[in-house]
N, C-alpha and C positions, 0 to 999 in steps of 0.2 A: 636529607635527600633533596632538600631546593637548591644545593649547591652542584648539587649530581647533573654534569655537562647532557646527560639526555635528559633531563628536565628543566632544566634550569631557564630555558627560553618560555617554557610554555607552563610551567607549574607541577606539582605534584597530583596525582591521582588520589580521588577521597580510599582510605582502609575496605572501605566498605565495599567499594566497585572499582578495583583495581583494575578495567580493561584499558583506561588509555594508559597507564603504565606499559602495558606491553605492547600499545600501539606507537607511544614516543620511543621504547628501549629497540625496534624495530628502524622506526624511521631515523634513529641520529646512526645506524650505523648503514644507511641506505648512499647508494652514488650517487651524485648531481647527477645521473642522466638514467638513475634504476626506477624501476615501478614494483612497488610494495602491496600487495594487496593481504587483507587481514579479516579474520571471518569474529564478528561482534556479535553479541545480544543486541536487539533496540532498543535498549535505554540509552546506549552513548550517544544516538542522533537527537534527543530532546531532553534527557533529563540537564538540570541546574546545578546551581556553585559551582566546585573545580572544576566540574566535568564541561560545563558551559561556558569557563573562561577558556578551559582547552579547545573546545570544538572550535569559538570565534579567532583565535589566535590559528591556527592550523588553517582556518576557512579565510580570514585575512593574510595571511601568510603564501596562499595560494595552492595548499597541500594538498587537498583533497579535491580529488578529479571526480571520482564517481562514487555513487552510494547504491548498492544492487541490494534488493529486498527478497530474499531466500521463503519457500514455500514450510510450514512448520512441520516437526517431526520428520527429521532428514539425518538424522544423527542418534545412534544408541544413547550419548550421556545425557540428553534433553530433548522436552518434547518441543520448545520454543521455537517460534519462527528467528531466523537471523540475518544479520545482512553484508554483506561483505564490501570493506570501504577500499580504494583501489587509491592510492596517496602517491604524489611525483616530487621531490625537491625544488625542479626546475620550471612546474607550471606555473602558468602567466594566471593571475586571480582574475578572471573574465565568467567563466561560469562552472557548473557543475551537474554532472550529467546522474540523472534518476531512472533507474530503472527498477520497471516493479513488475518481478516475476513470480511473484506471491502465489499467485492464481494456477502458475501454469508448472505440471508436474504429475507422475502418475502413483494413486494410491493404493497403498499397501496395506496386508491385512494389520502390520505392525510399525511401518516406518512405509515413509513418504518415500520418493528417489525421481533422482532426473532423469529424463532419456536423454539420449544423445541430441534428438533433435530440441528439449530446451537449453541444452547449453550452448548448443551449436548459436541459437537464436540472441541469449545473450552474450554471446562472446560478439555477434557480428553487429549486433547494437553498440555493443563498448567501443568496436572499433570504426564502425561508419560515424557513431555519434550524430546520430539524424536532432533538429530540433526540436518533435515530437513526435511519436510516434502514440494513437489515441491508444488510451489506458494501459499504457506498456511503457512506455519511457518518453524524458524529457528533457531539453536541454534548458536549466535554470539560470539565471546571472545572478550576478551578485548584488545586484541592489535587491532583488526579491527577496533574499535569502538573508539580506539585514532589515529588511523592514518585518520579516518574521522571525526577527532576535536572534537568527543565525542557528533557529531551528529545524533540524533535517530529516523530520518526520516524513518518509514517504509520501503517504496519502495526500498532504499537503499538497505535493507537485505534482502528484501522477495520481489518480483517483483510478482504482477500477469498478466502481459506480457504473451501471449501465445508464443511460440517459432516457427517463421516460418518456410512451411518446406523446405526443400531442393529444391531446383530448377535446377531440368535436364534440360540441352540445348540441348541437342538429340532430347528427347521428345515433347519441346516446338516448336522447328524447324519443326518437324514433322506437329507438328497440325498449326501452322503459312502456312507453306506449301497448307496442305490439305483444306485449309480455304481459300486461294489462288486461286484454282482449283476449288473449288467449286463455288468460285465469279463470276469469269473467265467464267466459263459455263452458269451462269446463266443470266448473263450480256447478253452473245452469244443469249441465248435462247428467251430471253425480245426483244433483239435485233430484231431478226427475226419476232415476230411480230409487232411490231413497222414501219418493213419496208414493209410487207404486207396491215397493214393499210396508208401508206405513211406518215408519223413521223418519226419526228426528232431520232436520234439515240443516246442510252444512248454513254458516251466514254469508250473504253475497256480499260484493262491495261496495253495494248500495246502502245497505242497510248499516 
């Protein structure tokens, strides 16, 4: 099979996870000027050996334009999230555009499904190719993408992490404080019935 003119530039696929097989038997029959997209599990964007000398060969090569990050359980044969890699012959190795629509999608009682209005949203990302877009997409170059070993793990470049906010310690003292006092009083207040009905006494925070 290393001799097999759809491998033979870029390697064989391990037995075990045969998907770039059928991502290279795709792309050697692709035009210099066609655009291939192909729907993967995500392991081909990070797992190692073949799989990893294929990704860097393809991503040196210039092949792989976009990486879009599918939300999980969207498909009867699996529950897995997946991602769908968009590969050109002809592109310039400059960068590679992330998008992560993971998040965004509506839930079923049995399977995930997209409305129209998130495909709409990723198709007009693919095609504006903005250079970020926060927690939604991103346009990556390629020195990033070998200084992280030519790993194309979403998250990496597109985080949908919310960004915590700021945390005043004025503020926070304040209402620690005022929360304090108002324990404190109430504590007092229970207290004193307590000792009118002859009962035990709650302990204050003096004590």
């Amino acid at each position: 099979m290393s001799e097999d003119p759809r491998f033979k530039a870029h390697g064989v696929a391990p037995k075990s996870a045969a998907d770039f097989a059928f991502l290279l038997h795709g792309l050697h029959d692709l035009k210099d000027d066609g655009v291939m997209a192909i729907i993967l599990p995500h392991g081909v964007l990070f797992r190692g050996g073949a799989e990893e000398r294929i990704r860097t060969k393809l991503l040196t090569d210039g092949h792989i334009d976009t990486v879009i990050g599918l939300p999980p359980n969207l498909f009867y044969s699996t529950g897995i999230p997946v991602c769908v890699l968009v590969l050109k012959k002809c592109k310039k190795p400059e960068d590679v555009l992330f998008i992560n629509a993971a998040e965004h999608f509506a839930k079923g009682k049995r399977q995930n499904r997209l409305e129209p209005e998130h495909i709409a949203r990723i198709i007009a990302t693919y095609q504006d190719r903005p250079e970020k877009v926060e927690r939604y997409a991103r346009r990556v170059g390629m020195k990033e993408i070998e200084a992280n070993e030519y790993n194309l793990n979403i998250s990496r470049y597109v985080s949908t992490a919310e960004q915590e906010g700021e945390v005043k310690l004025d503020e926070v003292h304040s209402e620690l404080v005022a929360i304090e006092n108002a324990l404190r009083a109430a504590t007092e207040k229970h207290n004193r019935f307590l000792k009118e009905l002859g009962l035990s006494l709650l302990p204050s925070g003096d004590q």
